[in-house]
N, CA, C and O atoms as a MOPAC input file, in Angstrom:
PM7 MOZYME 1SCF
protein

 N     11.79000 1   -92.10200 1   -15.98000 1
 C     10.41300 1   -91.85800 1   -16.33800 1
 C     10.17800 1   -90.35100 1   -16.31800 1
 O     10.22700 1   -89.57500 1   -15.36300 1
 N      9.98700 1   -90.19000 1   -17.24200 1
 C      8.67100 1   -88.54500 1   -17.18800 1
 C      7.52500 1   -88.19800 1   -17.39800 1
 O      6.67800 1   -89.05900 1   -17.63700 1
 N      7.32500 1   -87.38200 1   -17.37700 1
 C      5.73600 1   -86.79500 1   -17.95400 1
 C      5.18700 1   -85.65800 1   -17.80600 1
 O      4.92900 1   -85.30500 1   -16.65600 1
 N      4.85500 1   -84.76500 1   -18.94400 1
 C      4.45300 1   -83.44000 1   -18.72900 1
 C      2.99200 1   -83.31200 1   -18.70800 1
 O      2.30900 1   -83.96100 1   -19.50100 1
 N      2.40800 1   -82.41500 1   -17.74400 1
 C      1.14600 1   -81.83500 1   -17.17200 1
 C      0.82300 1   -80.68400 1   -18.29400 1
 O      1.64700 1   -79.77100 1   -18.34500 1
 N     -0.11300 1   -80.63700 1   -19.05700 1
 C      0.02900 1   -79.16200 1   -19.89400 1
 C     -1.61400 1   -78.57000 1   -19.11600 1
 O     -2.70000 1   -79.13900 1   -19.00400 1
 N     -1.26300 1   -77.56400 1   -18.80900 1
 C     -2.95300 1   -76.65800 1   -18.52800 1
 C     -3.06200 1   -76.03700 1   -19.55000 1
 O     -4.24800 1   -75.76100 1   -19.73500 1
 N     -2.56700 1   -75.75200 1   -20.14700 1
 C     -2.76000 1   -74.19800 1   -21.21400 1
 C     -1.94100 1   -74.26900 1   -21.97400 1
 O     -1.21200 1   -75.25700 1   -21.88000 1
 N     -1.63300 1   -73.16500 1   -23.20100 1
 C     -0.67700 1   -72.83800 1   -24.33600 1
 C      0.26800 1   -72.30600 1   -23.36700 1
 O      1.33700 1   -71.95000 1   -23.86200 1
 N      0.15500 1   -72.17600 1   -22.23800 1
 C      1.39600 1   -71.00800 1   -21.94900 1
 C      1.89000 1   -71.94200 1   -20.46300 1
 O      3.07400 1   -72.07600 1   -20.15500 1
 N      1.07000 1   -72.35800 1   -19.89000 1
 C      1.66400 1   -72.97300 1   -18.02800 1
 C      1.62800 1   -74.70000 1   -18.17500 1
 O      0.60500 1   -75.33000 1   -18.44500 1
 N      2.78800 1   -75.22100 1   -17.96700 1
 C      2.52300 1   -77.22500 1   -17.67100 1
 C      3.87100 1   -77.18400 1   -16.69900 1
 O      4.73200 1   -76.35700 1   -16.40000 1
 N      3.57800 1   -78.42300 1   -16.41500 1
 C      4.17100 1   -78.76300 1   -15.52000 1
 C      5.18400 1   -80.28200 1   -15.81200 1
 O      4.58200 1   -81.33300 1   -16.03100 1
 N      6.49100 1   -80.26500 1   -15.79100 1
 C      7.39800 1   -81.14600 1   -16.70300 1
 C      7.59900 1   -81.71700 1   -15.49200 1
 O      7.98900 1   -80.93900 1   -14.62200 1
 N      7.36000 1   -83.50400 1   -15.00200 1
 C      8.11700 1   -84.40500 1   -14.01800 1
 C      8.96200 1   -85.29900 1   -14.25200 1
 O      8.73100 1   -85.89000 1   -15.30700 1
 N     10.04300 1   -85.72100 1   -13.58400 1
 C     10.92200 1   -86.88800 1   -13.76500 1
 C     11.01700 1   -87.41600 1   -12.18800 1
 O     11.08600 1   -86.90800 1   -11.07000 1
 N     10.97900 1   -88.71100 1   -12.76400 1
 C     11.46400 1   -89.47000 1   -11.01800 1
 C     13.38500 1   -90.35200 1   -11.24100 1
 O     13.81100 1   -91.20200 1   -12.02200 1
 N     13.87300 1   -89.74700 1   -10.37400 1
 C     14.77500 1   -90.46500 1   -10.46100 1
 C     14.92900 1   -90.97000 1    -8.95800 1
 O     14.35100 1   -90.64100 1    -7.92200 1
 N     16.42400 1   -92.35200 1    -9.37200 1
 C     16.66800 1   -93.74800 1    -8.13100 1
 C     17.26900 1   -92.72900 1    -7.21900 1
 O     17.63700 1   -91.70900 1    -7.80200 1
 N     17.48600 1   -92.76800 1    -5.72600 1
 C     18.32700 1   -91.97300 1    -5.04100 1
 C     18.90100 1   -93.42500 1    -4.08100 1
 O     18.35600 1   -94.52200 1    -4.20600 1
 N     19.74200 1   -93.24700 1    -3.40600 1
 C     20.55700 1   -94.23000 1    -2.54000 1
 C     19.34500 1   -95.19300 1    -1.68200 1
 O     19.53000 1   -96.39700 1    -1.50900 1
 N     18.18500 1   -94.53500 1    -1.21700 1
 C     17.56500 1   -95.10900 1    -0.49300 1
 C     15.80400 1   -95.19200 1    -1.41300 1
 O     14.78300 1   -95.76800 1    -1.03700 1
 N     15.92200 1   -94.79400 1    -2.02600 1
 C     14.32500 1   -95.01200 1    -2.75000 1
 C     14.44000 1   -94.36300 1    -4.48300 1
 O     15.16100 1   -94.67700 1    -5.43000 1
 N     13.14100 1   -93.13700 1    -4.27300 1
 C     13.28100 1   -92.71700 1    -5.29500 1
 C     12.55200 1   -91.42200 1    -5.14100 1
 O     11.89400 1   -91.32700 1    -4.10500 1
 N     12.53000 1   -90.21500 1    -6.11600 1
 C     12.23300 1   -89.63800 1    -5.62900 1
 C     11.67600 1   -88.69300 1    -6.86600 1
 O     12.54400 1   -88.78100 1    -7.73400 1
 N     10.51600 1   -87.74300 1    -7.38400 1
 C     10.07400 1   -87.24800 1    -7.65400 1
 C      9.97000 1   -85.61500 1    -7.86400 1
 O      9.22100 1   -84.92700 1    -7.17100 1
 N     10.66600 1   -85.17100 1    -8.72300 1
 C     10.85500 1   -83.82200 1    -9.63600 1
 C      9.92700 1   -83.02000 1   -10.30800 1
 O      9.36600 1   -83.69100 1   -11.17500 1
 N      9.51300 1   -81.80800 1   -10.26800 1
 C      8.08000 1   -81.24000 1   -10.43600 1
 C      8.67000 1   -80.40600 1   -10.89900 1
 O      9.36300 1   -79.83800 1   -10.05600 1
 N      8.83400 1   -79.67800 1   -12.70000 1
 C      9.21100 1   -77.96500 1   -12.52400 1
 C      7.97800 1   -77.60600 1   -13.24700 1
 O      7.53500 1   -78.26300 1   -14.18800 1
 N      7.25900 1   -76.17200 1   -12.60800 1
 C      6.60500 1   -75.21600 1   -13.44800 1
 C      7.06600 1   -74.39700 1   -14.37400 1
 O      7.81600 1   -73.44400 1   -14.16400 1
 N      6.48400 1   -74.86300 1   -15.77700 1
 C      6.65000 1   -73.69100 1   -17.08900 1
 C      5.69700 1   -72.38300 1   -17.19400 1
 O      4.49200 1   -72.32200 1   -17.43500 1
 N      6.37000 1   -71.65200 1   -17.00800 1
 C      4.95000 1   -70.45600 1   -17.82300 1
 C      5.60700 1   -70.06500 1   -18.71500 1
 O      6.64600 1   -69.52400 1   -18.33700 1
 N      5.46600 1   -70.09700 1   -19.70800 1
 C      6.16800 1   -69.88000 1   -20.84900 1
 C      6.90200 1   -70.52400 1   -21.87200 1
 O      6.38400 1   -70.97900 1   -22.89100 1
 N      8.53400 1   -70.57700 1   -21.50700 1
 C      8.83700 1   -70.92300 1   -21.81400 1
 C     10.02900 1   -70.88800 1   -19.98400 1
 O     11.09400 1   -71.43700 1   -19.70400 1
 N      9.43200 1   -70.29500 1   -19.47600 1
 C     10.69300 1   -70.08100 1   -18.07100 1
 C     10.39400 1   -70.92700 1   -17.02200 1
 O      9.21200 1   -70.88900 1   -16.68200 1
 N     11.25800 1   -71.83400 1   -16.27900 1
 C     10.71100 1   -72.80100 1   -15.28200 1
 C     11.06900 1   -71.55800 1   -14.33800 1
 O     12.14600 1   -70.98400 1   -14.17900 1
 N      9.39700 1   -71.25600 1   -13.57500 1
 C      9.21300 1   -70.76700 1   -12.59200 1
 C      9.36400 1   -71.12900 1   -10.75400 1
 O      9.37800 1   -70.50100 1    -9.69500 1
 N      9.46700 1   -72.68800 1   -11.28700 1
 C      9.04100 1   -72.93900 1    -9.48300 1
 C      9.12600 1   -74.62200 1    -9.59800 1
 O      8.73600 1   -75.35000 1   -10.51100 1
 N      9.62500 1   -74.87600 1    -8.63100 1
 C      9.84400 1   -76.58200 1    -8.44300 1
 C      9.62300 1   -76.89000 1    -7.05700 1
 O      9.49700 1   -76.16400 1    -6.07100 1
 N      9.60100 1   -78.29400 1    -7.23100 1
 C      9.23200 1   -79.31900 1    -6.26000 1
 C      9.27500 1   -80.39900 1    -6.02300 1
 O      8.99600 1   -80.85100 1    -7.13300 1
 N      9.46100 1   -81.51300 1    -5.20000 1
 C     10.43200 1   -82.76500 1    -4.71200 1
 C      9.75400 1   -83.48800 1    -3.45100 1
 O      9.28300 1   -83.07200 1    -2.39200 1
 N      9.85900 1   -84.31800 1    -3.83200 1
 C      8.65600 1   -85.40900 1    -2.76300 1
 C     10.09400 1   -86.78700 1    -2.88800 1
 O     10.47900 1   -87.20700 1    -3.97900 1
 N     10.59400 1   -87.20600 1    -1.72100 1
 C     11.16900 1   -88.24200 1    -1.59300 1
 C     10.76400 1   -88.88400 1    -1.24800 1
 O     10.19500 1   -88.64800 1    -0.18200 1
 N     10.64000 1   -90.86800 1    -2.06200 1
 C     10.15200 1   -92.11000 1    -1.19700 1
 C     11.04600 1   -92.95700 1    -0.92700 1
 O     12.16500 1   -92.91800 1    -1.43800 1
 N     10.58100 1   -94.03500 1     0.10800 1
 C     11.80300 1   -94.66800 1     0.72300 1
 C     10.79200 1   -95.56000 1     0.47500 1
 O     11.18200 1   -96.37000 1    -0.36600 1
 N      9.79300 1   -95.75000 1     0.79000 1
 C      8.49100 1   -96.69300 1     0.16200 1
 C      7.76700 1   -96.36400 1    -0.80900 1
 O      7.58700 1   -95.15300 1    -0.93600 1
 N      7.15300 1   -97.22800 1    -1.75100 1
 C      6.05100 1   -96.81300 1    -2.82500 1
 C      5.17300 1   -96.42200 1    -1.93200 1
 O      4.68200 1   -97.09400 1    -1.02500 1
 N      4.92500 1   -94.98000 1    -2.28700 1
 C      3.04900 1   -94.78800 1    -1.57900 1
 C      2.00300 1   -94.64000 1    -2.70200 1
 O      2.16300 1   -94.20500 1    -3.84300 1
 N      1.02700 1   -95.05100 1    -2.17300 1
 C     -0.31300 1   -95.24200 1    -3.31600 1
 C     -0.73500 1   -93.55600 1    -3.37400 1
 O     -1.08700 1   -92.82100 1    -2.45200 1
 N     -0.56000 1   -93.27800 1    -4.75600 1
 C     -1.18500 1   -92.70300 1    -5.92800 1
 C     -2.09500 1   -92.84100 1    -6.92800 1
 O     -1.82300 1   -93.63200 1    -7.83100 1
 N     -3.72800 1   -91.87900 1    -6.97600 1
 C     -4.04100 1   -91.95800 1    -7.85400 1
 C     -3.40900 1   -92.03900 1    -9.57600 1
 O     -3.65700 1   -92.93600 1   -10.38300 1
 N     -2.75600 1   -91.11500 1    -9.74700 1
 C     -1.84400 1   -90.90600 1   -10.83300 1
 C     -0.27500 1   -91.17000 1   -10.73900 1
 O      0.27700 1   -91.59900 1    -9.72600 1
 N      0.28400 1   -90.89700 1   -11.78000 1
 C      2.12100 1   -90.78300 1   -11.40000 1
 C      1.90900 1   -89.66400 1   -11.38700 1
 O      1.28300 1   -88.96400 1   -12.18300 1
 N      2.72800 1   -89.28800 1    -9.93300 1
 C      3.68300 1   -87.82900 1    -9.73000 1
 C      2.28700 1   -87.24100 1    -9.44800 1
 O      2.16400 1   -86.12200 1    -9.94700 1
 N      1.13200 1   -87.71300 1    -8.74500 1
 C      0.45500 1   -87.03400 1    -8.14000 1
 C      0.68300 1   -85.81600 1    -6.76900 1
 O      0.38800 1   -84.64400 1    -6.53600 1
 N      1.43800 1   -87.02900 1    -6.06100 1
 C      2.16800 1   -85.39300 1    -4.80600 1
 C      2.45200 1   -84.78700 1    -5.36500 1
 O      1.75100 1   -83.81900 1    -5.66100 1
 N      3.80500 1   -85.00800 1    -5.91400 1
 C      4.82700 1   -83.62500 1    -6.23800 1
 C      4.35000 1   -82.45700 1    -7.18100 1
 O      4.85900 1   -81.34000 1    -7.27200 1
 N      2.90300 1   -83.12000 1    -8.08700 1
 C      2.10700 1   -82.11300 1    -8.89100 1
 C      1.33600 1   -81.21600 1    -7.66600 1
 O      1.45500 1   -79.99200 1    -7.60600 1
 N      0.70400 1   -81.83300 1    -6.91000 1
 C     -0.19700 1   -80.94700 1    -6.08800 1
 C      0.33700 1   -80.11800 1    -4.99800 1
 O     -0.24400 1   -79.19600 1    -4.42500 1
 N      1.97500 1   -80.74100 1    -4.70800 1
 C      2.28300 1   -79.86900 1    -3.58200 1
 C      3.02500 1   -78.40200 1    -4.44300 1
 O      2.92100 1   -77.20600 1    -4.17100 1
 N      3.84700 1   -79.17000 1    -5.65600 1
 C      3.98600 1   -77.29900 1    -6.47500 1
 C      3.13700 1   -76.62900 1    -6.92900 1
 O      3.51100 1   -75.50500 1    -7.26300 1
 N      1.55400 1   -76.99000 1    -7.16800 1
 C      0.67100 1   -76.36900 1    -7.20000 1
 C      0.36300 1   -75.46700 1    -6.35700 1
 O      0.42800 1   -74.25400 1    -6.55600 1
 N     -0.13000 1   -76.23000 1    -4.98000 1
 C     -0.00800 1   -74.99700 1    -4.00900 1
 C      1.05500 1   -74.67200 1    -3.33200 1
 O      0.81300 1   -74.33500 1    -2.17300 1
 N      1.99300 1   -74.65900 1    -3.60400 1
 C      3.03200 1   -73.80000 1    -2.79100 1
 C      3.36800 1   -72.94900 1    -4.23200 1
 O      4.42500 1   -72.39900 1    -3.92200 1
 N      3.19700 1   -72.70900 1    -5.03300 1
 C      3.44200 1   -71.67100 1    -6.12100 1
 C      3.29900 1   -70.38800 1    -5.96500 1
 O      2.07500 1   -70.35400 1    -5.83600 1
 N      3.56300 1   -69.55300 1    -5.90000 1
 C      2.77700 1   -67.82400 1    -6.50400 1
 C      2.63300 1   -67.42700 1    -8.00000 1
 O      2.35600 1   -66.28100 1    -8.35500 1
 N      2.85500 1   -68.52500 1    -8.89500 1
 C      3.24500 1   -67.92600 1   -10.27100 1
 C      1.42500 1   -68.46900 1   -10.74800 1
 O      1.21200 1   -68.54200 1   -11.95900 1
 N      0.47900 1   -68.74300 1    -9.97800 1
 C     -0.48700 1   -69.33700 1   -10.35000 1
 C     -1.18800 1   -68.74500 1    -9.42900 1
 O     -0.96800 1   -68.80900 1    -8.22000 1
 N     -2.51900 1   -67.83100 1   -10.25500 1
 C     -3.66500 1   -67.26900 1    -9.01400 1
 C     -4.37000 1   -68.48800 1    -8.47600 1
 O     -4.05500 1   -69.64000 1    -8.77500 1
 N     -5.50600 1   -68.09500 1    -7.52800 1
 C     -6.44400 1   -68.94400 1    -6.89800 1
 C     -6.84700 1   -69.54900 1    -8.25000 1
 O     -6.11600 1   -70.43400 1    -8.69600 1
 N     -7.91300 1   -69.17700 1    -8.94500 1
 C     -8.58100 1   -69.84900 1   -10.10000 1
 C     -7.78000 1   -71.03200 1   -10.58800 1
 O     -8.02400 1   -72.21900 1   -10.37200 1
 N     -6.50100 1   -70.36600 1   -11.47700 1
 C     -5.53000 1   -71.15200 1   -11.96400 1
 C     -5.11000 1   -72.59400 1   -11.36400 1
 O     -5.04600 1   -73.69600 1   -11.91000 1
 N     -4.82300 1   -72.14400 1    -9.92000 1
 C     -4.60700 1   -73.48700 1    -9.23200 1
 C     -5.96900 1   -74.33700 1    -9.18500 1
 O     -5.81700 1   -75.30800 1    -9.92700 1
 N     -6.97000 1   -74.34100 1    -8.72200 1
 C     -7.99900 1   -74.82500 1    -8.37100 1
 C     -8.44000 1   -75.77300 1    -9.69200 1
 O     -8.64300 1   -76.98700 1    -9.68900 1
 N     -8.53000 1   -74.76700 1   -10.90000 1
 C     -8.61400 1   -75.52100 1   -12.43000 1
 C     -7.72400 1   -76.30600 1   -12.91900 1
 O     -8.13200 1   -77.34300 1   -13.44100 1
 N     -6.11200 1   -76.00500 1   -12.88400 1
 C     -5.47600 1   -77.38300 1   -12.77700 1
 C     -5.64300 1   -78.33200 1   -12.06000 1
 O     -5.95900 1   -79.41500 1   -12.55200 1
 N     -5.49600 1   -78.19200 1   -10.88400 1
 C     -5.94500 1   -79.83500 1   -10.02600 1
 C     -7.04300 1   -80.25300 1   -10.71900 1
 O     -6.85500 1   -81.26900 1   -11.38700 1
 N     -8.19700 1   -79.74400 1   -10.76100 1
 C     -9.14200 1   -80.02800 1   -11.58000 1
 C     -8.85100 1   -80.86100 1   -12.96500 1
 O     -9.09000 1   -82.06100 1   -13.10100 1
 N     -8.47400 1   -80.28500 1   -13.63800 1
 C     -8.15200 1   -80.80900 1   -14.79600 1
 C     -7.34800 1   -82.34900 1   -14.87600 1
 O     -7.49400 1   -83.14100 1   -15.80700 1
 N     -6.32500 1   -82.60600 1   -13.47500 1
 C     -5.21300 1   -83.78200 1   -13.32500 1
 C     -6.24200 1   -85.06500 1   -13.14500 1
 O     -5.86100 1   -86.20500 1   -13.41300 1
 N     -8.01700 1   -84.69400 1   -12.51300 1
 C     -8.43100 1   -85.51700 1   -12.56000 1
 C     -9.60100 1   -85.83700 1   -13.41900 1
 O    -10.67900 1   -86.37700 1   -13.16700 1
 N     -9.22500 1   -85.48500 1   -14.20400 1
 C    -10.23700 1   -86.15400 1   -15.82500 1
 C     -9.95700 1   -87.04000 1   -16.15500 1
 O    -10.51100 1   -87.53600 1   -17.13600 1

C-alpha cells in the first residue's frame, strides 16, 4: 500500500507500509522538491486506531523535521484533516 500527502507544488510527503516478521510497519519520506529530505517509521505489532492511513508516521515526520518552518508544519497537519 501507498499514498502520497501533497502540501504544495514543491513539499509532499510519499508513504508505504510494508509486512515485517512480527506486524507491519509504516514508511514516511519528505519531498521538497524533488529531494527526499527526511524520513520516518512507526512499527506495529497490533493494528492501532487511526483517523487516516499513515496518520502517525505523517505527524511524527512532521514534527521531528527541520526542512519545514513553524507555519509550514502547523498548515500541513491542518490540511491532513480536511
Amino acid at each position: 500500500m501507498a499514498r502520497i500527502f501533497k502540501f504544495n507544488d514543491k513539499i509532499e510527503i510519499h508513504c508505504v507500509s510494508e509486512g515485517t516478521r512480527y506486524g507491519f510497519r509504516h514508511l514516511a519520506t519528505l519531498f521538497v522538491g524533488n529531494y527526499d529530505v527526511d524520513k520516518a517509521k512507526c512499527c506495529y505489532y497490533n493494528r492501532t486506531w487511526e483517523s487516516f492511513e499513515f496518520q502517525s508516521v505523517v505527524l511524527n515526520l512532521i514534527h521531528k523535521t527541520t526542512h519545514l518552518n513553524a507555519q509550514e508544519k502547523i498548515d500541513f497537519e491542518a490540511s491532513l484533516h480536511r
